[in-house]
mmCIF file as Biopython writes it, N, C-alpha, C and O atoms, coordinates in Angstrom:
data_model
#
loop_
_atom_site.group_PDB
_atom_site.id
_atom_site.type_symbol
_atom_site.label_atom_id
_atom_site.label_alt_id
_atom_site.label_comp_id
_atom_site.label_asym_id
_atom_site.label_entity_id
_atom_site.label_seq_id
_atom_site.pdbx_PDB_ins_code
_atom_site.Cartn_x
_atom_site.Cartn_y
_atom_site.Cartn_z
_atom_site.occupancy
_atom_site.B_iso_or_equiv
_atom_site.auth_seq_id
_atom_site.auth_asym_id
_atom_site.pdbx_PDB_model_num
ATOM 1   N N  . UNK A ? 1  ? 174.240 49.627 59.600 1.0 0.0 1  A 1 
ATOM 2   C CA . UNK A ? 1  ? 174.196 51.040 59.260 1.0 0.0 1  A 1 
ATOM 3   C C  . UNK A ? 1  ? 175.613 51.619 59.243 1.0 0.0 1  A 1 
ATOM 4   O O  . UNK A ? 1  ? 176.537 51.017 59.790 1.0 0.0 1  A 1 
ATOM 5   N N  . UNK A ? 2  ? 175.816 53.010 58.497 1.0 0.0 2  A 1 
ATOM 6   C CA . UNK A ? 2  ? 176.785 53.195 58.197 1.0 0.0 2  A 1 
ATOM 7   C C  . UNK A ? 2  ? 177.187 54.049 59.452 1.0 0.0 2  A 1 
ATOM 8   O O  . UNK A ? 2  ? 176.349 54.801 59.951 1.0 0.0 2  A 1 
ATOM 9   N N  . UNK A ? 3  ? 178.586 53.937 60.026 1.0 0.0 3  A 1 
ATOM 10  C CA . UNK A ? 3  ? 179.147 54.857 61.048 1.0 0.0 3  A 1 
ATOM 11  C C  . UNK A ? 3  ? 179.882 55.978 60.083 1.0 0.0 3  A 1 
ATOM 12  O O  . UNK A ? 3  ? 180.419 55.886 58.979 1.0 0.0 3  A 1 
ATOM 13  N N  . UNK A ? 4  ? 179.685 56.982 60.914 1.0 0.0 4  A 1 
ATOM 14  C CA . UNK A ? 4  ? 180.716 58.121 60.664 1.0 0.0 4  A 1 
ATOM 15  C C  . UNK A ? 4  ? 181.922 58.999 61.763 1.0 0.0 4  A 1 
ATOM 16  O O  . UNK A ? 4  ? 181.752 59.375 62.923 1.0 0.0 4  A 1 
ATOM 17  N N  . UNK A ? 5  ? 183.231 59.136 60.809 1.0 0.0 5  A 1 
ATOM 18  C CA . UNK A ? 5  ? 184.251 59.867 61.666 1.0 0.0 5  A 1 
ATOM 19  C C  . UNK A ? 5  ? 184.531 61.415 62.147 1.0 0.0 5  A 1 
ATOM 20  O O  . UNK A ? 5  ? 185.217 61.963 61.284 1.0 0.0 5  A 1 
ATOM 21  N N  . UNK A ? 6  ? 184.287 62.133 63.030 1.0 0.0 6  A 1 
ATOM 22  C CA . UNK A ? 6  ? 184.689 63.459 63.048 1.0 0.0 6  A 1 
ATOM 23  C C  . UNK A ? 6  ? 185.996 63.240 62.726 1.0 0.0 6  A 1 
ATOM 24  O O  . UNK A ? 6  ? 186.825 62.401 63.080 1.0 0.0 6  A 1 
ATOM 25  N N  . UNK A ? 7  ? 186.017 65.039 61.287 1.0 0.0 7  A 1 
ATOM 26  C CA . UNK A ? 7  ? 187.228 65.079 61.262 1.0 0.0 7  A 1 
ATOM 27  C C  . UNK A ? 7  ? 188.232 65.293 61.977 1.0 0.0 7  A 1 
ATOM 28  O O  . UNK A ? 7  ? 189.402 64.918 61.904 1.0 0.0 7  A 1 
ATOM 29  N N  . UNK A ? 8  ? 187.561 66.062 62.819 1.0 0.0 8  A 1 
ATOM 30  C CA . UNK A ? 8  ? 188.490 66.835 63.941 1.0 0.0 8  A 1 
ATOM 31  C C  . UNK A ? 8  ? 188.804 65.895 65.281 1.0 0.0 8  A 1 
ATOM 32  O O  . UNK A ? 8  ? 189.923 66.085 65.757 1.0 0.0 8  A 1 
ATOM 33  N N  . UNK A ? 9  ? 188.220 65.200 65.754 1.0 0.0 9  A 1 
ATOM 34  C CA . UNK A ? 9  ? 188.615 64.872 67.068 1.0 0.0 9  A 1 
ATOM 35  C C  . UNK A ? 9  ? 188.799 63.147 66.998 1.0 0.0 9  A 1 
ATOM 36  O O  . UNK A ? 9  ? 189.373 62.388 67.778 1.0 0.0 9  A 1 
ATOM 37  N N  . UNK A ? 10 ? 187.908 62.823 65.458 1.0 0.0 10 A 1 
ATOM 38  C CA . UNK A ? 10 ? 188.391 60.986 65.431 1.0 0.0 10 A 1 
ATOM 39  C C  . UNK A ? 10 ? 186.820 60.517 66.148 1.0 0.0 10 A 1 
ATOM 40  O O  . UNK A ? 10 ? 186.777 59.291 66.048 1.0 0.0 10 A 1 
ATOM 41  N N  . UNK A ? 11 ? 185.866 60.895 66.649 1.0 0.0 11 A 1 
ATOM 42  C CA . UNK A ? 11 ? 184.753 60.677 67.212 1.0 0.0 11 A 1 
ATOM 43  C C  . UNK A ? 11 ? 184.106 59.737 66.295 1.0 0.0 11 A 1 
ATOM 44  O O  . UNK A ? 11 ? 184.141 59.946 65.083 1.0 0.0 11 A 1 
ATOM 45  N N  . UNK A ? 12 ? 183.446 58.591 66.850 1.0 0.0 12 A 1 
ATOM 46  C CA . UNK A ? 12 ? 182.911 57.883 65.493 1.0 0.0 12 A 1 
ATOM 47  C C  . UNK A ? 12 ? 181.356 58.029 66.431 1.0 0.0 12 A 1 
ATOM 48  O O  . UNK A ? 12 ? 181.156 58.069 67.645 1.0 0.0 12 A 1 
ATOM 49  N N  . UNK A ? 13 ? 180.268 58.090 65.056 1.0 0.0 13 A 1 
ATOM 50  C CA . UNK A ? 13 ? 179.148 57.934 65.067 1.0 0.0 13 A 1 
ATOM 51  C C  . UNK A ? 13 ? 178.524 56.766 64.743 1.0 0.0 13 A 1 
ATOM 52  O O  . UNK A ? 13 ? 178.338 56.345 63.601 1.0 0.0 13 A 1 
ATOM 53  N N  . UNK A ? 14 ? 178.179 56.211 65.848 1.0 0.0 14 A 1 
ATOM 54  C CA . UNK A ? 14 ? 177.385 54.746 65.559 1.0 0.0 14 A 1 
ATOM 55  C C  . UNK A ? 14 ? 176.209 54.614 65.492 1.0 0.0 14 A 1 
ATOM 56  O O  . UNK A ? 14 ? 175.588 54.928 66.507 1.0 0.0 14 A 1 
ATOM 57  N N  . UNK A ? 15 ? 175.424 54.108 64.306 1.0 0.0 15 A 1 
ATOM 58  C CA . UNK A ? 15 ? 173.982 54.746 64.600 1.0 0.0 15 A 1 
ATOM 59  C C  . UNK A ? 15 ? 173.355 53.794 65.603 1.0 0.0 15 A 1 
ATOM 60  O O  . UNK A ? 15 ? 172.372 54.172 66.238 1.0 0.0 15 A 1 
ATOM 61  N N  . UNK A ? 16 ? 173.895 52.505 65.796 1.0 0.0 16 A 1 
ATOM 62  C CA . UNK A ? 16 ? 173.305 51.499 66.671 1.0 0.0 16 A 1 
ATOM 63  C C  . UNK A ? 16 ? 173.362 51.807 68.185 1.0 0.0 16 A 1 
ATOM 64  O O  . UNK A ? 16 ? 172.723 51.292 69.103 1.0 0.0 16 A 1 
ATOM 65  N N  . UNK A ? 17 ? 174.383 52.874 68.204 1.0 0.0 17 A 1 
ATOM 66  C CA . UNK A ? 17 ? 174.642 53.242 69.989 1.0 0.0 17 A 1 
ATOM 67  C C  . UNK A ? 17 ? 173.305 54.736 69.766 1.0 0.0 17 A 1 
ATOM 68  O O  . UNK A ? 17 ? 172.234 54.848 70.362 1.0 0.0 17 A 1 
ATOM 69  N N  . UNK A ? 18 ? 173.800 55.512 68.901 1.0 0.0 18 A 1 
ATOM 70  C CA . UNK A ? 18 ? 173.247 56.655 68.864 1.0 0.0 18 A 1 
ATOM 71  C C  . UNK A ? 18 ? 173.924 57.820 69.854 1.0 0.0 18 A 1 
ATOM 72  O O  . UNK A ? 18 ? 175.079 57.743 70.274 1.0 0.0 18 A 1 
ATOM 73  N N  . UNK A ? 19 ? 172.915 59.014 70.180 1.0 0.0 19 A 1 
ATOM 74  C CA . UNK A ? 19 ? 174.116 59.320 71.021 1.0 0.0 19 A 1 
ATOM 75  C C  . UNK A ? 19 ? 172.913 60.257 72.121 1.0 0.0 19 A 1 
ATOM 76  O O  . UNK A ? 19 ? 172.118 61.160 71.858 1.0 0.0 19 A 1 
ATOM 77  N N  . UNK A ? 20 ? 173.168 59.713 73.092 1.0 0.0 20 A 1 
ATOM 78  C CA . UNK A ? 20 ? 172.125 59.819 74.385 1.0 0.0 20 A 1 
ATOM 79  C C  . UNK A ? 20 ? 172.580 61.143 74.911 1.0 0.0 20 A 1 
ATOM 80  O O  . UNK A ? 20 ? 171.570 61.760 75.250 1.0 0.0 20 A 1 
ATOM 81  N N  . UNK A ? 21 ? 173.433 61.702 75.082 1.0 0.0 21 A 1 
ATOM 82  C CA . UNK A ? 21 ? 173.959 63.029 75.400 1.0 0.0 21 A 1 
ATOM 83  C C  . UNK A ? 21 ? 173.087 64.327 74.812 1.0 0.0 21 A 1 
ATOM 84  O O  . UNK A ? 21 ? 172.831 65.371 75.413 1.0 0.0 21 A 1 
ATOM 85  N N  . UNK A ? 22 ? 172.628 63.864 73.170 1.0 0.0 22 A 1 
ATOM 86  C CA . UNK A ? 22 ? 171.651 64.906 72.615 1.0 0.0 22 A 1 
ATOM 87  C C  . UNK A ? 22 ? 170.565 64.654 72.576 1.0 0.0 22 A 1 
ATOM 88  O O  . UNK A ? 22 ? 169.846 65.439 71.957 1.0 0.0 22 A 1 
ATOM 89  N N  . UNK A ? 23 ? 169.830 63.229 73.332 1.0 0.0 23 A 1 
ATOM 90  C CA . UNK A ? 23 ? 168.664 62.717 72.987 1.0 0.0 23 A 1 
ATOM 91  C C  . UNK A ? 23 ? 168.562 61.570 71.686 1.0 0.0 23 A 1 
ATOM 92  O O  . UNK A ? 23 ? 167.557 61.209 71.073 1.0 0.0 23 A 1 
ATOM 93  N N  . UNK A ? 24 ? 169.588 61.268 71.563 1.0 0.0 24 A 1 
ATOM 94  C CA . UNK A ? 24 ? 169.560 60.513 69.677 1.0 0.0 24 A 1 
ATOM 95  C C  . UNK A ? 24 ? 169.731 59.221 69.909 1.0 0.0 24 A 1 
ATOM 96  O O  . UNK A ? 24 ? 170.814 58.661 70.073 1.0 0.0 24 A 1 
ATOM 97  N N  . UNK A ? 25 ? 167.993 58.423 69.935 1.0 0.0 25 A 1 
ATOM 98  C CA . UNK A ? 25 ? 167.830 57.204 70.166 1.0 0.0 25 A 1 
ATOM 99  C C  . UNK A ? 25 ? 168.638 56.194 69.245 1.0 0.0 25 A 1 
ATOM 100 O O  . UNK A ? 25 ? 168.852 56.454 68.061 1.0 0.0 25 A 1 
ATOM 101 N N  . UNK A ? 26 ? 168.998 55.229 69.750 1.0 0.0 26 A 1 
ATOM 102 C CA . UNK A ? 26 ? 169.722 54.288 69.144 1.0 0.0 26 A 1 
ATOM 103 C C  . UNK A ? 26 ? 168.754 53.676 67.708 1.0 0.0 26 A 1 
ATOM 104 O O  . UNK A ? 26 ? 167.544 53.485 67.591 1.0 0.0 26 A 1 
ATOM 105 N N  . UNK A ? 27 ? 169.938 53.482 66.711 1.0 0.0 27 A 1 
ATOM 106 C CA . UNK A ? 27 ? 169.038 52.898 65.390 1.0 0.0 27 A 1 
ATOM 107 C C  . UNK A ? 27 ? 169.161 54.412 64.336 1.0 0.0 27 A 1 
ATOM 108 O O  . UNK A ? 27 ? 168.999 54.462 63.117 1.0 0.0 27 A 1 
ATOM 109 N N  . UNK A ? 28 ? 169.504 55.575 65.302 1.0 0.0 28 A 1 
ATOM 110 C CA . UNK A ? 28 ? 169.286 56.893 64.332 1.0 0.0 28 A 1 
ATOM 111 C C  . UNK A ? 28 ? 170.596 56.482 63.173 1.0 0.0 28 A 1 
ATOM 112 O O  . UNK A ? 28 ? 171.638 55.867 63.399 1.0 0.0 28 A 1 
ATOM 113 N N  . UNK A ? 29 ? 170.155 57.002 62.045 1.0 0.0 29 A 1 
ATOM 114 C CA . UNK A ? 29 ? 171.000 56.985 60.666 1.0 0.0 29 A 1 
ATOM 115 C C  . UNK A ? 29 ? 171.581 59.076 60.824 1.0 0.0 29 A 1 
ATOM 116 O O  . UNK A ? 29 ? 171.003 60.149 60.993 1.0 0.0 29 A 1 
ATOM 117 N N  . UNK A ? 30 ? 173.184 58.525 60.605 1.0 0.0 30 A 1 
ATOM 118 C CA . UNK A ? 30 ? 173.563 59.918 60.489 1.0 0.0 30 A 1 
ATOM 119 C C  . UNK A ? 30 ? 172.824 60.601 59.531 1.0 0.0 30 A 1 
ATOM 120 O O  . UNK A ? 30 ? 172.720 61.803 59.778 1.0 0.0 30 A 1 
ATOM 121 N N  . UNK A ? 31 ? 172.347 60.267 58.644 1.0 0.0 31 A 1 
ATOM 122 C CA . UNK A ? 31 ? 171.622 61.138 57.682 1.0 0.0 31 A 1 
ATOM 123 C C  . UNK A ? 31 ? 170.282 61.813 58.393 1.0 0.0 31 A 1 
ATOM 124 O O  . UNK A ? 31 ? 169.795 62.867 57.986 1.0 0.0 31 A 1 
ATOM 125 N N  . UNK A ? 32 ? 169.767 61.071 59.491 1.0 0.0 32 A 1 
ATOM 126 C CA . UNK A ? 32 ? 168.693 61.622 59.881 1.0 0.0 32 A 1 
ATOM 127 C C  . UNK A ? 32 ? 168.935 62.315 61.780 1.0 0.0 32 A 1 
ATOM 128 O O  . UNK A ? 32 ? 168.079 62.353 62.664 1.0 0.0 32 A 1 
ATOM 129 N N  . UNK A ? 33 ? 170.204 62.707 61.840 1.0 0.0 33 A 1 
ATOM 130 C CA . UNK A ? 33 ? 170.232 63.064 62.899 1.0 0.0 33 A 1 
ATOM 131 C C  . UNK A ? 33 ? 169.688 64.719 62.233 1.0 0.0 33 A 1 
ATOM 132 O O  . UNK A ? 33 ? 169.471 65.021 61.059 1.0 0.0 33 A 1 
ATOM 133 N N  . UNK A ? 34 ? 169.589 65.536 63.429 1.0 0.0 34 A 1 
ATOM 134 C CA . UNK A ? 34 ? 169.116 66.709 62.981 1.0 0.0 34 A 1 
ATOM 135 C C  . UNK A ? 34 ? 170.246 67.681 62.650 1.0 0.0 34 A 1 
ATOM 136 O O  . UNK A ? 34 ? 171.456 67.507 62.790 1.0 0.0 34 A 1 
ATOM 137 N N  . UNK A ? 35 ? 169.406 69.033 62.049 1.0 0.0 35 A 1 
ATOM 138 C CA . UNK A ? 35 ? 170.662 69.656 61.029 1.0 0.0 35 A 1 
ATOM 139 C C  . UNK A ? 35 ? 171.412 70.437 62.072 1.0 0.0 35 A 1 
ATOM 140 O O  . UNK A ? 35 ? 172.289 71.134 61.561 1.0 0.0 35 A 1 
ATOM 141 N N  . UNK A ? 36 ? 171.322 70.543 63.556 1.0 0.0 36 A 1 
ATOM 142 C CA . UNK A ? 36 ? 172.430 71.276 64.621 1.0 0.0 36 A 1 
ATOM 143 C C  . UNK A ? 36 ? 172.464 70.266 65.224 1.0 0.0 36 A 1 
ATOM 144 O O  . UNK A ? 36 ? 172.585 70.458 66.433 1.0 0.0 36 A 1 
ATOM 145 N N  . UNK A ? 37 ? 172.394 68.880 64.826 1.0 0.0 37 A 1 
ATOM 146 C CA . UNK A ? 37 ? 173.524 68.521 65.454 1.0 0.0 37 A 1 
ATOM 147 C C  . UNK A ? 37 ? 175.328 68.559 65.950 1.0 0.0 37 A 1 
ATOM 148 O O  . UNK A ? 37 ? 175.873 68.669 64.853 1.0 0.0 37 A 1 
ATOM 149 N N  . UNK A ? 38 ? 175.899 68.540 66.489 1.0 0.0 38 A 1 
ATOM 150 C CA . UNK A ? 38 ? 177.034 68.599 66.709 1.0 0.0 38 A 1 
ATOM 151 C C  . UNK A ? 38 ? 177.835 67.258 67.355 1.0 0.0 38 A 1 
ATOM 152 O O  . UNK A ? 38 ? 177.375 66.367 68.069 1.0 0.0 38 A 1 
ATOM 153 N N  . UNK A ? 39 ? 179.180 67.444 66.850 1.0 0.0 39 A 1 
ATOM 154 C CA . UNK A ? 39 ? 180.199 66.299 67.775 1.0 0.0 39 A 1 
ATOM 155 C C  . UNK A ? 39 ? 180.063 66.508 69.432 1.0 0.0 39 A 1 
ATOM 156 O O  . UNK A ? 39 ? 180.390 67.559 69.982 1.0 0.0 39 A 1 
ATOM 157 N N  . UNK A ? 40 ? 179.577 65.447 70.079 1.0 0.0 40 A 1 
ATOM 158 C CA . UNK A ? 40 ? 179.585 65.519 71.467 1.0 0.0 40 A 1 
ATOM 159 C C  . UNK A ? 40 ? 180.781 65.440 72.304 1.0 0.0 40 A 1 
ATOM 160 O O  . UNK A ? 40 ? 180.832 65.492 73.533 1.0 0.0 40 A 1 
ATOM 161 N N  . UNK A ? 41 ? 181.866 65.288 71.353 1.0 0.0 41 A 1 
ATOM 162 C CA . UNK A ? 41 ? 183.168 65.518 72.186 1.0 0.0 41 A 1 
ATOM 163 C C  . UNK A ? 41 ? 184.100 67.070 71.638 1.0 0.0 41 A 1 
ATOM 164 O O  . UNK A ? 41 ? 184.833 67.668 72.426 1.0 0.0 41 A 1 
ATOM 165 N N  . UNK A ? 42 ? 183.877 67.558 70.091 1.0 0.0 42 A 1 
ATOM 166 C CA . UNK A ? 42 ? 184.653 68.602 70.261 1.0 0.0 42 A 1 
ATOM 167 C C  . UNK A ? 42 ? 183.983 69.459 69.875 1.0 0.0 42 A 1 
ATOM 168 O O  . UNK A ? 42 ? 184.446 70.599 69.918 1.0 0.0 42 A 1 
ATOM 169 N N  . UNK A ? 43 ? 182.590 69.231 69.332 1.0 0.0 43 A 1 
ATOM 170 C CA . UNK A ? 43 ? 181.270 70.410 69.295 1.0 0.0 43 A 1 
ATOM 171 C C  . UNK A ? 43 ? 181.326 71.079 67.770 1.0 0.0 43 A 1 
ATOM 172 O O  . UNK A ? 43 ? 180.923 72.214 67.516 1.0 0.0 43 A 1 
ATOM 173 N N  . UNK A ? 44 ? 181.980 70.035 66.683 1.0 0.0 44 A 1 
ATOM 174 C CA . UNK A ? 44 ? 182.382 70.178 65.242 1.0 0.0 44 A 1 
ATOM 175 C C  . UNK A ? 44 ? 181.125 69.478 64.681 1.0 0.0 44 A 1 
ATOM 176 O O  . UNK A ? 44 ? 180.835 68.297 64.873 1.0 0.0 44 A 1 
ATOM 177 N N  . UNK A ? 45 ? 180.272 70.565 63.810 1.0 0.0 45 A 1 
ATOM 178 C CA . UNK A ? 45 ? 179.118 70.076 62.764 1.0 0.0 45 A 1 
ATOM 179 C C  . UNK A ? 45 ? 179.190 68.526 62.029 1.0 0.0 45 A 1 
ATOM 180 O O  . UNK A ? 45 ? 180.075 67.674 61.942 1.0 0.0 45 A 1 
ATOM 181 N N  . UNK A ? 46 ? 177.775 68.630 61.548 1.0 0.0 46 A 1 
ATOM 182 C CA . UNK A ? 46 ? 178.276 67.199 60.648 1.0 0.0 46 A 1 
ATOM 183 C C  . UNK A ? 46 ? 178.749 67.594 59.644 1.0 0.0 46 A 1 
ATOM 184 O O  . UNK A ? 46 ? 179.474 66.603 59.563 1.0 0.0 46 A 1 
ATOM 185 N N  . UNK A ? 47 ? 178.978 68.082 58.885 1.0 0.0 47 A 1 
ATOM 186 C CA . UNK A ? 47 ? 180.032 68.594 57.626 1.0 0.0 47 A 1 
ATOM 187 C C  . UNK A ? 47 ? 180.891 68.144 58.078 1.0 0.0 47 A 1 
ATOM 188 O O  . UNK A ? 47 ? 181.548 67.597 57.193 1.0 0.0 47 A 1 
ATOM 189 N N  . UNK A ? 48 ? 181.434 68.005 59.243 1.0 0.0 48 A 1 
ATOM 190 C CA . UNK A ? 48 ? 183.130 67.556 59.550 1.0 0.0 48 A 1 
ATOM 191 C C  . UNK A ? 48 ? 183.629 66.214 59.728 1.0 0.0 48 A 1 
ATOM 192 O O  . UNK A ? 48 ? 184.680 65.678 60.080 1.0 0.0 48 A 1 
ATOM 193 N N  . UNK A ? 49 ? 182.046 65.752 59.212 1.0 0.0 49 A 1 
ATOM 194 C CA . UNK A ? 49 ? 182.120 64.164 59.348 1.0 0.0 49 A 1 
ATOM 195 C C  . UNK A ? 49 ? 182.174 63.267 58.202 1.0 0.0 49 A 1 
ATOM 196 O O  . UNK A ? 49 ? 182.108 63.796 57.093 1.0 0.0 49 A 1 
ATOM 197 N N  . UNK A ? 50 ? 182.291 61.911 58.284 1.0 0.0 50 A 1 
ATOM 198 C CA . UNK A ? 50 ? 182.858 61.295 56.723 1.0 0.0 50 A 1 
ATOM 199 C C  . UNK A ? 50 ? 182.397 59.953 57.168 1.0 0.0 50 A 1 
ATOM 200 O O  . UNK A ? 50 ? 182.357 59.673 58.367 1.0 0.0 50 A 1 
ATOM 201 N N  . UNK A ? 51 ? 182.120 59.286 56.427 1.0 0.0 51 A 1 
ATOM 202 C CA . UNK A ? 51 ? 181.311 58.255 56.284 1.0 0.0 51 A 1 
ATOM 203 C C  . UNK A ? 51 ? 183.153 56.734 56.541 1.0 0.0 51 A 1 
ATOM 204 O O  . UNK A ? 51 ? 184.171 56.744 55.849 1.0 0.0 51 A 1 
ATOM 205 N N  . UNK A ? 52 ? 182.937 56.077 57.329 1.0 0.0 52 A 1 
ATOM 206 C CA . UNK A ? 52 ? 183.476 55.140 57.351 1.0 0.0 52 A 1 
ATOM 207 C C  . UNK A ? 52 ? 183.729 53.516 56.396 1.0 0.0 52 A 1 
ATOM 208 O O  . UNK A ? 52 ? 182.847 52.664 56.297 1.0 0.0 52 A 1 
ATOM 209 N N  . UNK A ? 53 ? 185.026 53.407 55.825 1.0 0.0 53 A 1 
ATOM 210 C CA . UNK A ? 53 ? 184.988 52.287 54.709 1.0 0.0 53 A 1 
ATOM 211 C C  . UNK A ? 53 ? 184.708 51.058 55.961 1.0 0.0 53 A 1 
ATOM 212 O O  . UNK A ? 53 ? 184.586 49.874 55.647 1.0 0.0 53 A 1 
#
C-alpha cells in the first residue's frame, strides 16, 4: 500500500502500521482514513499530504 508524507512536519503515513493514536487499525489505505483526520504529530489535514514515489 501506498504511504504518504506530511507536508509540513515530514510525518509518513503507513497504512500497514496505521495510526493507533486516532484509532486507525493497521491495513487502513490513506484514502480511506476519515475526512478529520489529522497529522498526529503537527495536527496538519490530509490535503497536506502527498503520496510517496
Amino acid at each position: 500500500m501506498q504511504k504518504y508524507k506530511c507536508s509540513v512536519c515530514g510525518y509518513v503515513y503507513d497504512p500497514a502500521v496505521g495510526d493507533a493514536s486516532a484509532g486507525v487499525k493497521p491495513g487502513t489505505a490513506f484514502a480511506d482514513l476519515p475526512a478529520d483526520w489529522v497529522c498526529p504529530v503537527c495536527g496538519s489535514s490530509k490535503d497536506k499530504f502527498a503520496p510517496m514515489n
